[in-house]
RODO-2510 file (C-alpha; in nm, 4 decimals, decimal comma):
residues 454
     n   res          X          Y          Z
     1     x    -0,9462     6,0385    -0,3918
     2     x    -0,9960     5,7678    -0,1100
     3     x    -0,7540     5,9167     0,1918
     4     x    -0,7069     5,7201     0,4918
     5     x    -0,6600     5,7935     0,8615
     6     x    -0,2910     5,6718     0,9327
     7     x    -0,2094     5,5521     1,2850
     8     x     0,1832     5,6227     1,1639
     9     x     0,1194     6,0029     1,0546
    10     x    -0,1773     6,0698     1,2763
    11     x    -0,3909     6,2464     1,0189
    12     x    -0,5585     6,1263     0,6992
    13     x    -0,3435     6,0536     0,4165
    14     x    -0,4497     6,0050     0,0574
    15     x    -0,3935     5,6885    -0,0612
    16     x    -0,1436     5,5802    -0,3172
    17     x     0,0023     5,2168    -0,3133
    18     x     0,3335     5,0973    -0,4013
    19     x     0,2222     4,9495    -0,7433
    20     x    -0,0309     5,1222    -0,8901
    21     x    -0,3224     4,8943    -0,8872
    22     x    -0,1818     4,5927    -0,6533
    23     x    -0,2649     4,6630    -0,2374
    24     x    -0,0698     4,4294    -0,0228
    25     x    -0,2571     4,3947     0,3303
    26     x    -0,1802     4,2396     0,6449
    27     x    -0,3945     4,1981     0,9598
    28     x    -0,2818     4,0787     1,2452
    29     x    -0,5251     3,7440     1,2952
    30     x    -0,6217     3,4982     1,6360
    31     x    -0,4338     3,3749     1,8505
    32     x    -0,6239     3,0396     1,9180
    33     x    -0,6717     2,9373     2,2193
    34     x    -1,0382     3,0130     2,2463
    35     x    -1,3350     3,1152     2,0565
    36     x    -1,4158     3,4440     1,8976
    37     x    -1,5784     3,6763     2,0836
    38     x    -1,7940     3,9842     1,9130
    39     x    -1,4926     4,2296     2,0007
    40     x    -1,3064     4,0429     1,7572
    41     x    -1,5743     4,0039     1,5034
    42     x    -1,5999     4,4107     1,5049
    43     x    -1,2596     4,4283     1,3374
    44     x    -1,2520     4,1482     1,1136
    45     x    -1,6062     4,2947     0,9729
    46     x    -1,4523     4,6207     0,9408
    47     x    -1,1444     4,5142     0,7820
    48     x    -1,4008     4,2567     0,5576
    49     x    -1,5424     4,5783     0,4397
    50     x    -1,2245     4,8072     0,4079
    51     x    -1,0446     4,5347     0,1798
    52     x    -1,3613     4,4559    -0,0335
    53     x    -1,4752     4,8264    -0,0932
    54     x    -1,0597     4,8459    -0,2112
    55     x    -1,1299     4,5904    -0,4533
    56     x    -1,4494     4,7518    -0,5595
    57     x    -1,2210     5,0706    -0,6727
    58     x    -1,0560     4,8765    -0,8915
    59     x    -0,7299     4,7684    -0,6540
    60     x    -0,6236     4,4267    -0,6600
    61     x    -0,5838     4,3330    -0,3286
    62     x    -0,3960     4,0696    -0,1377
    63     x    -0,5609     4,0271     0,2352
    64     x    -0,2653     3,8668     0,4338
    65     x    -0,3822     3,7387     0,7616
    66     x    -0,1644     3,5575     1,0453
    67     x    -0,2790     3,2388     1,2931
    68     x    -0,1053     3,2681     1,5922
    69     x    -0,0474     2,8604     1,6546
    70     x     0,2384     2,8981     1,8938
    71     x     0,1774     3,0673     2,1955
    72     x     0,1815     3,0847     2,5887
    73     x    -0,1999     3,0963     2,5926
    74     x    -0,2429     2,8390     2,3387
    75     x     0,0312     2,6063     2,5950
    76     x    -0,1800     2,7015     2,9162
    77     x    -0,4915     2,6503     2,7857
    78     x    -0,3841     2,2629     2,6571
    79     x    -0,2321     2,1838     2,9473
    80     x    -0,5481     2,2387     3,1456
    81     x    -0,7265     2,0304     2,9164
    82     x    -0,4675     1,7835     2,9337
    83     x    -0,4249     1,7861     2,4573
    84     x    -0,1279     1,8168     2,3011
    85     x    -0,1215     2,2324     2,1953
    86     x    -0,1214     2,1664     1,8376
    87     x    -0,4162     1,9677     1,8722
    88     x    -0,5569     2,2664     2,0808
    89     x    -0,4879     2,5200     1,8264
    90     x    -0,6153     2,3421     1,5089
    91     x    -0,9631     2,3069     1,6812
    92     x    -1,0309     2,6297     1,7445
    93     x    -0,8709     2,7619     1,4287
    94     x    -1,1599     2,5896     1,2908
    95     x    -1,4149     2,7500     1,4656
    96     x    -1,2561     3,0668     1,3988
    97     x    -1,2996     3,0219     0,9740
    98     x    -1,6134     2,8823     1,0564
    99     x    -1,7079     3,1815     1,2758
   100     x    -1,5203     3,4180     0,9711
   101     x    -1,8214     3,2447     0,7379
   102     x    -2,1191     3,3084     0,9459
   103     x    -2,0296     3,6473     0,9511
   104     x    -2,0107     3,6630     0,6258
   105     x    -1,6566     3,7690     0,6069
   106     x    -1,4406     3,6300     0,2602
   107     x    -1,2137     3,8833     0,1553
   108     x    -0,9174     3,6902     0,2895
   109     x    -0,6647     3,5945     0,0393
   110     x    -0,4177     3,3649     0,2616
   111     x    -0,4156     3,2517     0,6400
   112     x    -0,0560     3,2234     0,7275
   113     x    -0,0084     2,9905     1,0514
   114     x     0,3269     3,1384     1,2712
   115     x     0,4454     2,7639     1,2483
   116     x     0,4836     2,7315     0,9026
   117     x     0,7367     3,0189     0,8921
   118     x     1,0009     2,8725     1,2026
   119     x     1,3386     2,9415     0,8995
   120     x     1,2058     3,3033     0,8202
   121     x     1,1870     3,3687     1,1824
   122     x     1,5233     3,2078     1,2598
   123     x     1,6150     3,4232     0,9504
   124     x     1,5129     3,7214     1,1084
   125     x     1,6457     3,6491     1,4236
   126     x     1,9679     3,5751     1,3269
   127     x     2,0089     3,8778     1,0938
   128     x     1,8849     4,1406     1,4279
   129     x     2,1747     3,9454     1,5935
   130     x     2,4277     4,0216     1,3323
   131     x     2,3540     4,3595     1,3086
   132     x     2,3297     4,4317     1,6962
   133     x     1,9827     4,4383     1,7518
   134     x     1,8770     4,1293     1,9521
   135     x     2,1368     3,9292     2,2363
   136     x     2,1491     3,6467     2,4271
   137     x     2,0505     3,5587     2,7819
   138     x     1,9406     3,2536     2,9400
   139     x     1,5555     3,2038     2,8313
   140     x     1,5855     3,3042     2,4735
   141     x     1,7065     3,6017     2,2032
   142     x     1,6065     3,9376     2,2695
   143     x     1,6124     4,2814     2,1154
   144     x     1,7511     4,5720     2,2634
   145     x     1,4736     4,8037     2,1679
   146     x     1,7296     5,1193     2,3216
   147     x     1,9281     5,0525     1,9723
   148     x     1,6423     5,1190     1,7551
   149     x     1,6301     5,4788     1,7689
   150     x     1,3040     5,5627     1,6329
   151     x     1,1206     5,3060     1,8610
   152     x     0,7634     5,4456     2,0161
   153     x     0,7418     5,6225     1,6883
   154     x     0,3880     5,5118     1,6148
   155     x     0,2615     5,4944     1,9839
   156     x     0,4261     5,8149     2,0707
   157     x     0,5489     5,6375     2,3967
   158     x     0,7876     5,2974     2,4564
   159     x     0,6285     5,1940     2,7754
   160     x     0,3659     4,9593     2,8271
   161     x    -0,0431     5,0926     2,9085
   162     x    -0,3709     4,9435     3,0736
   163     x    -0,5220     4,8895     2,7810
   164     x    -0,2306     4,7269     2,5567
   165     x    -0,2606     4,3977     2,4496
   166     x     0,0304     4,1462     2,6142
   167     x    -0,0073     3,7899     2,4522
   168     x     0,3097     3,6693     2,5863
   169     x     0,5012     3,8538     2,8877
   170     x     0,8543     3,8803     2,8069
   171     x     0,9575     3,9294     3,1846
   172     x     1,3298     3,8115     3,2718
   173     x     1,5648     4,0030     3,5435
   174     x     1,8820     3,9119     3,3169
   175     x     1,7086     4,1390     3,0475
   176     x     1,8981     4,4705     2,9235
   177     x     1,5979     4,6928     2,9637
   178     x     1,2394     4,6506     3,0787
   179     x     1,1183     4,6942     2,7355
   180     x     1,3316     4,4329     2,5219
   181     x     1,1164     4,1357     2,3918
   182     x     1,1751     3,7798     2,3091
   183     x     1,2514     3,7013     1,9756
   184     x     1,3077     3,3051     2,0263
   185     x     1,2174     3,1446     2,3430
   186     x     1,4420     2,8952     2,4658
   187     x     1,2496     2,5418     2,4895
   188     x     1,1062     2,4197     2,8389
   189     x     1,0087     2,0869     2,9236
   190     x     0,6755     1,9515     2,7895
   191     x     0,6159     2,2652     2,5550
   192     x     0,6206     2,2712     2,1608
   193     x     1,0111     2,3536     2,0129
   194     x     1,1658     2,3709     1,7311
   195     x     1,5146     2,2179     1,6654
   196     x     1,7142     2,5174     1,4832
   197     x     2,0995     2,6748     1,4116
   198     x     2,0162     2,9308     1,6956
   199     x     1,8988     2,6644     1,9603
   200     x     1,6076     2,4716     2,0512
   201     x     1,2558     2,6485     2,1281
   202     x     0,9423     2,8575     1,9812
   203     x     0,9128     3,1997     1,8441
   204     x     0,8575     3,5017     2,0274
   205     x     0,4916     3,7026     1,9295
   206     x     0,6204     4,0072     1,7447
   207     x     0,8354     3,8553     1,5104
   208     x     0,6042     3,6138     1,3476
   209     x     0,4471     3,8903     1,2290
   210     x     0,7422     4,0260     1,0283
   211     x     0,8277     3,6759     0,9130
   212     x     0,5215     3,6548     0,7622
   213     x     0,4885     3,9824     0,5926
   214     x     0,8560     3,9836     0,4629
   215     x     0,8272     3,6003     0,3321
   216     x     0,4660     3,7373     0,1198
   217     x     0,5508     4,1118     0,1017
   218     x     0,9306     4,2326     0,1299
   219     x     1,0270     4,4776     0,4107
   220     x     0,7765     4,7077     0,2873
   221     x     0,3855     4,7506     0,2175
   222     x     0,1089     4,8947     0,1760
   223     x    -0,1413     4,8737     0,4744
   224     x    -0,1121     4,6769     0,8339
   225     x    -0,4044     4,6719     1,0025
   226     x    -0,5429     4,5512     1,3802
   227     x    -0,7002     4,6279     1,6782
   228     x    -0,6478     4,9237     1,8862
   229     x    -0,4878     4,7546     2,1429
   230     x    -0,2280     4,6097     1,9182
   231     x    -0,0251     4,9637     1,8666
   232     x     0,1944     4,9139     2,1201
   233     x     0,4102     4,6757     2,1828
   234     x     0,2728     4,4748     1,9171
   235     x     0,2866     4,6971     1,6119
   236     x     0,5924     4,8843     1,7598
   237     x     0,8114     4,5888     1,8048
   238     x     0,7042     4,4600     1,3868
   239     x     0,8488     4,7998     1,3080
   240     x     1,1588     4,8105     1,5471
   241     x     1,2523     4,4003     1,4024
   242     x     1,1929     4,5043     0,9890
   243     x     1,3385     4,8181     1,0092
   244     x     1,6442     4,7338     1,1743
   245     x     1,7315     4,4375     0,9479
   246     x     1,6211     4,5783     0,6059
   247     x     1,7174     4,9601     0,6657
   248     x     1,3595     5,0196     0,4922
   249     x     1,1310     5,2935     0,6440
   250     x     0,8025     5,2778     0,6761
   251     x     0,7514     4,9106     0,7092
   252     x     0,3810     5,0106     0,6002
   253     x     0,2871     5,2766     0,4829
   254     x    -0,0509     5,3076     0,6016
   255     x    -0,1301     5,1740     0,9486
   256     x    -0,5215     5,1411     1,0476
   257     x    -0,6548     5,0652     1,3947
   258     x    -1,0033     4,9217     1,4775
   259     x    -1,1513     5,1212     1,7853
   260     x    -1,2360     4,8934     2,0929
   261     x    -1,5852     4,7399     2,1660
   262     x    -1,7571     4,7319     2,5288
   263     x    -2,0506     4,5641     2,6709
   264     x    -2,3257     4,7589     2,8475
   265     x    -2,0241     5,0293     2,8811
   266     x    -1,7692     4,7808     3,0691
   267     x    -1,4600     4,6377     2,8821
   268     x    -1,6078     4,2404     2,8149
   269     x    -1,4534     3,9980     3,0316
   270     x    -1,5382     3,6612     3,1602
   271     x    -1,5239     3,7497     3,4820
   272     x    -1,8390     3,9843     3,4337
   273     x    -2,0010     3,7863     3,2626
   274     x    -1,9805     4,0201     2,9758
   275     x    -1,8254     3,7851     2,7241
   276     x    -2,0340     3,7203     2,4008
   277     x    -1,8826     3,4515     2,1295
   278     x    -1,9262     3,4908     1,8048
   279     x    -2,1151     3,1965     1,8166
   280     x    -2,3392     3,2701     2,0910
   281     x    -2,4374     3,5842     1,9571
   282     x    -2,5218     3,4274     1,5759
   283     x    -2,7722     3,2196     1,8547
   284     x    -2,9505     3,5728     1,8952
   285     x    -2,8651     3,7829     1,6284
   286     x    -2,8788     3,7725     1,2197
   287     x    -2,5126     3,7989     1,0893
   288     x    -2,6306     4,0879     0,8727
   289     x    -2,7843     4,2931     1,1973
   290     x    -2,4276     4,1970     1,3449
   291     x    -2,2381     4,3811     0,9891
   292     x    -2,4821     4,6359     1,0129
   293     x    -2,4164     4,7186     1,3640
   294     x    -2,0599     4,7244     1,3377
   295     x    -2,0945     4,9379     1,0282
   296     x    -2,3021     5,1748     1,2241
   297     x    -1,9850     5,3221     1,3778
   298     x    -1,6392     5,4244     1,2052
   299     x    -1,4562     5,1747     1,2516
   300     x    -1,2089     5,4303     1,4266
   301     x    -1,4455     5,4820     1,6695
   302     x    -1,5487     5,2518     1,9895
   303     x    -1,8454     5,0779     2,0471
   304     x    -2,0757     5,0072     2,2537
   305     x    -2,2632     4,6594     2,2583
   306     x    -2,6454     4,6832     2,4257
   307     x    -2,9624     4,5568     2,3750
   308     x    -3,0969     4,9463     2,2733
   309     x    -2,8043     4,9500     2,0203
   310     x    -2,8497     4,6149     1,8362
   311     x    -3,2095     4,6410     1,8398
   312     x    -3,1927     4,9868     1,6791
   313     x    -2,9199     4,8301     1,3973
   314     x    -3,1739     4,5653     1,3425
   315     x    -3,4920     4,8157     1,3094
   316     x    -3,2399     5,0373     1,0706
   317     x    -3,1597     4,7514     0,8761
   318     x    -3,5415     4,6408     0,8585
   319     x    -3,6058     4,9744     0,6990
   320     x    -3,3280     4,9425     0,4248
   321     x    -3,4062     4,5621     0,3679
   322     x    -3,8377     4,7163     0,3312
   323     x    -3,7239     4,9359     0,0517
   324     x    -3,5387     4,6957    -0,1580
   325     x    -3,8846     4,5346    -0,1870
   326     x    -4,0757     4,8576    -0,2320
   327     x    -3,8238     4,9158    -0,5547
   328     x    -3,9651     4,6011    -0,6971
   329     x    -4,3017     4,7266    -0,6390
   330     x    -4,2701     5,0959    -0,7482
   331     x    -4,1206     5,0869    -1,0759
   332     x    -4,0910     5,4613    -1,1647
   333     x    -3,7244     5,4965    -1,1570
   334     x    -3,5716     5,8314    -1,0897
   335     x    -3,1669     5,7557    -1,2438
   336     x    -2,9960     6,1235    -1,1697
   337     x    -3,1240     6,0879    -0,8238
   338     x    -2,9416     5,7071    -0,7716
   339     x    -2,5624     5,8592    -0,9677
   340     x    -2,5822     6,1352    -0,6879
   341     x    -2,6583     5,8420    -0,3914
   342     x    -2,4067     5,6319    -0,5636
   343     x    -2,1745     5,9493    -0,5753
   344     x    -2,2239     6,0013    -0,1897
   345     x    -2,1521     5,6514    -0,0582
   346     x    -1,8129     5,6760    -0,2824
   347     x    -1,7306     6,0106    -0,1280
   348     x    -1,8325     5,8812     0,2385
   349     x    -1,6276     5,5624     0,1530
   350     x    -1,3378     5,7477     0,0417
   351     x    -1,2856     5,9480     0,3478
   352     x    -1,1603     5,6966     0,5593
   353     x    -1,4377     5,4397     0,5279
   354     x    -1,6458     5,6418     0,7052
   355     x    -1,9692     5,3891     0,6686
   356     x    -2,1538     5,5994     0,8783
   357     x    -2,1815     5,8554     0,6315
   358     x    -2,2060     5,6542     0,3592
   359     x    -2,5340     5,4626     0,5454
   360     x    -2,7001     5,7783     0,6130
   361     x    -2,6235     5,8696     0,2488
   362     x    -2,8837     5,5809     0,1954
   363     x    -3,1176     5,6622     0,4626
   364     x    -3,1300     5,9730     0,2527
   365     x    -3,2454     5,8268    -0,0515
   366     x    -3,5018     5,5923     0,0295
   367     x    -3,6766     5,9135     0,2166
   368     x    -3,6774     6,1123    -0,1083
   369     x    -3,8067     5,7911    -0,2993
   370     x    -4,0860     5,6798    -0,0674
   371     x    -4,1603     6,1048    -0,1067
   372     x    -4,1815     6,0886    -0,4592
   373     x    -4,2922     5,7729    -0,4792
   374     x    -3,9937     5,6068    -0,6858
   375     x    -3,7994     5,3449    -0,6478
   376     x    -3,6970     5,1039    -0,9804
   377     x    -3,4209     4,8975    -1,1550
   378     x    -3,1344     5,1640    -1,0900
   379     x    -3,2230     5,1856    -0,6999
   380     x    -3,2278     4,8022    -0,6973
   381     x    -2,9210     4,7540    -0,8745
   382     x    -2,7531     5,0411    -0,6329
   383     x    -2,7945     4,8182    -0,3271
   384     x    -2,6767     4,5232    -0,4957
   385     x    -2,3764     4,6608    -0,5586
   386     x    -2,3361     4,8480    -0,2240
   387     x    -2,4332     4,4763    -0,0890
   388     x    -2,0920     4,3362    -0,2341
   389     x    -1,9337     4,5244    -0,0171
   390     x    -2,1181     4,5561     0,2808
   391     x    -2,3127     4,2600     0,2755
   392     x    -2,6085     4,3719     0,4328
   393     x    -2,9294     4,3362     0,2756
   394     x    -3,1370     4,0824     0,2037
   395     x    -3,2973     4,0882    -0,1825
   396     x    -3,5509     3,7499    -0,1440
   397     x    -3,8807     3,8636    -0,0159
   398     x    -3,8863     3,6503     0,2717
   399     x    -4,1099     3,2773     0,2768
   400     x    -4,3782     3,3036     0,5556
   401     x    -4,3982     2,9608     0,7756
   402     x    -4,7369     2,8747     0,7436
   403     x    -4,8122     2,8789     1,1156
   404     x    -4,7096     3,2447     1,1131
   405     x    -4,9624     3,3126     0,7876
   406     x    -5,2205     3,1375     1,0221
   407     x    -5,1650     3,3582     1,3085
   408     x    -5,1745     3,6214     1,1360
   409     x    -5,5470     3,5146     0,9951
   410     x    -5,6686     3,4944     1,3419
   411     x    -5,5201     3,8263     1,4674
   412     x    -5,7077     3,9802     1,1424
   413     x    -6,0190     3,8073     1,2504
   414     x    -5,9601     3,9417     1,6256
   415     x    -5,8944     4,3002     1,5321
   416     x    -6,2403     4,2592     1,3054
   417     x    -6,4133     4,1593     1,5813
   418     x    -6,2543     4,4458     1,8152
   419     x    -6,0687     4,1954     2,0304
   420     x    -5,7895     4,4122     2,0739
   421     x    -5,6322     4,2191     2,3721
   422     x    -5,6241     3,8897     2,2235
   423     x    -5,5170     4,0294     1,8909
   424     x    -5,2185     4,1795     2,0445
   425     x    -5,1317     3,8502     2,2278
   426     x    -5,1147     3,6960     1,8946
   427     x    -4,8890     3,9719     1,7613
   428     x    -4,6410     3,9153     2,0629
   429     x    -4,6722     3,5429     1,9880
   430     x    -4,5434     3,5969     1,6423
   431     x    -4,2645     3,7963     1,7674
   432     x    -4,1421     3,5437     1,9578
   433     x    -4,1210     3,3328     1,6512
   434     x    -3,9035     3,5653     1,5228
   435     x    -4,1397     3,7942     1,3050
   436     x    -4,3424     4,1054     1,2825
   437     x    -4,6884     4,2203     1,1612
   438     x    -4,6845     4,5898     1,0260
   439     x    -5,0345     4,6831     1,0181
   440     x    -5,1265     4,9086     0,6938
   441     x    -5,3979     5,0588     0,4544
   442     x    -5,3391     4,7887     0,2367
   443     x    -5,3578     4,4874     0,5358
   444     x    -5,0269     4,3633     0,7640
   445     x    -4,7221     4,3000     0,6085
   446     x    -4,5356     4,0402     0,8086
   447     x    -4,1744     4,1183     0,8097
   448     x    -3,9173     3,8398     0,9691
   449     x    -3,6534     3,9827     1,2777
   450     x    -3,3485     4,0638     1,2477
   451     x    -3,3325     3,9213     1,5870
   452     x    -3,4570     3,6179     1,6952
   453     x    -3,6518     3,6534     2,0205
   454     x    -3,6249     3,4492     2,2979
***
């Protein structure tokens, strides 16, 4: 039975959804006002992977994701480039689907943009003000988070931390207590508002969420998902706003959290010069080293982004990709040994995701085949099905440019001759063209990187 590690109960839960069969999911999406960086990538992989290995158990699943359009970031960052913020934030929405396809990530089932839901919010809004929840001051609506007596119960605290994530700061001296947050922020001059019953102005961060969810899901669902970093206030606050109004507890049931990513050991940052896009990373990396990295690690679990650590997820991934051509080569198939493989990357899957065990399930099995000398149609077909989900491997036996097939010639020749030294030159020179020459009893086998070398 798949269990799953629940932020909300703090210890692995089995899984049973609300309807048998149907999982509703929500994951809290970009805010965008720039471009995705590989910290983000990490848990929209992960959470690529968690929905589609759902849907490979048989669940129908319905991936709800948000677009944060409205936002102070979004109205700083136009401003310095002089655009209207709309304009901002449809730009680099698009280069965040476009980014979502080069990594190979398509389990989404709707993108909901926070602008399209301005009545449910209002909706919201004015139902915590009926019931006592939110009030009134100058700048906007907020919510008295002291009347929500089970507030900080997934964080464990109701104060704010170094590492929590603050996309808008909710700072006014006529608020109740330090810890209320806008739900509607009263318009300002040469910002983006929204004419409504309650006044003019723009929605706060936390409540879009809700909007969203309630408008798709009801008060309640199965699984919310997001980075780390979004527990508290982010997550809190959702909880706090659709509890109080529907009376409903637990908003989600199950609540899973993406561990954070660093750079050489330092937290990325522009300012280090640390920060990796999506896109500038795709410039070095194959998107399936990228998956395969991040699937190296629970997705619990932090991460650390190096050269030594990609290079090693590309040689892994080398080795896995080798075998799926050695099965087409060694036919002998061996079927009880691929049902108890297939039964260990289920079992490793269905405790928590845990894709590290379910990877070294397969490092497992392509030992004991290349022992025995097996491979065949039932390995083959194992990986392709593992592939829908992780998305991994590559089954095409890759073309070889001619001017690498020529250089490779020449480096024969060399090594003929002795000429160790220039041979090797060659072999570096075909690196950097983004392949590599394994040299074997049977002649080289030129394999194409992972990584591209520079």
């Amino acid at each position: 039975m798949l269990q799953i590690y629940n932020t909300l109960t703090r210890r692995k839960d089995p899984f049973k959804p609300r309807h048998k069969k149907r999982v509703d999911i929500f994951v809290c999406g970009p805010t965008i006002y720039d471009y995705m960086h590989i910290g983000h990538a990490k848990t929209y992989v992960q959470f690529d992977v968690i929905v589609k290995y759902l849907r490979y158990k048989g669940y129908r699943a319905y991936y709800l994701q948000n677009v944060t359009d409205i936002d102070d970031k979004i109205i700083k960052r136009a401003q310095e480039k002089n655009i209207d913020p709309a304009k901002l934030a449809r730009e680099f929405e698009g280069y965040y689907h476009d980014d979502e396809k080069k990594l190979g990530i398509t389990s989404v089932t709707k993108y909901a943009r926070a602008t399209d839901y301005i009545k449910d919010i209002i909706k919201q809004t004015q139902a915590l003000l009926k019931k006592g929840y939110a009030y009134k001051i100058s700048d906007g609506y907020y919510y008295d988070i002291t009347k929500f007596k089970d507030y900080g119960k997934l964080s464990g605290r109701t104060a704010l931390g170094a590492e929590d994530a603050v996309s808008r700061i909710d700072e006014s001296v006529a608020k109740k207590n330090k810890g209320d947050f806008c739900l509607w922020k009263f318009s300002k001059p040469d910002e983006p508002s929204w004419d409504t019953k309650i006044g003019r102005g723009r929605p706060g961060w936390h409540i879009e969420d809700t909007a969203i969810t309630e408008k798709h899901f009801g008060p309640q669902y199965d699984i919310h998902g997001g980075a780390r970093d979004l527990i508290f206030p982010h997550h809190e606050a959702e909880i706090a706003q659709m509890q109080a109004i529907s009376d409903k507890s637990p908003m989600a049931r199950f609540w899973i959290h993406t561990g954070f990513l660093t750079v050489d050991g330092k937290k990325m940052s522009k300012s280090l010069k640390n920060f990796i896009t999506v896109d500038d990373a795709l410039k070095n990396y194959d998107y399936k080293t990228l998956r395969f990295f991040y699937l190296s690690s629970h997705y619990h679990s932090p991460i650390d982004f190096t050269d030594e650590s990609i290079k090693s997820a590309q040689h892994g991934l080398e080795r896995l990709n080798d075998f799926i051509q050695y099965t087409k080569i060694h036919k002998k198939d061996n079927k009880e040994l691929t049902q108890k493989t297939k039964q260990q990357f289920i079992t490793a899957m269905d405790d928590d995701f845990d894709t590290v065990k379910a990877i070294a399930a397969l490092f497992d099995f392509i030992n004991i085949c290349y022992k025995k000398n097996i491979g065949g149609k039932s390995a083959y077909k194992l990986l392709k099905k593992i592939n829908t989900i992780f998305d991994i491997f590559t089954f095409k036996k890759p073309r070889i440019p001619q001017n690498i097939t020529i250089l490779v010639e020449q480096r024969e020749k060399l090594r003929e001759q002795k000429k160790w030294s220039e041979a090797d030159q060659i072999r570096k020179k075909i690196q950097t063209l983004g392949f590599t020459v394994e040299d074997t009893d049977k002649g080289p086998i030129v394999k194409k990187l992972g990584i591209k070398l520079l």
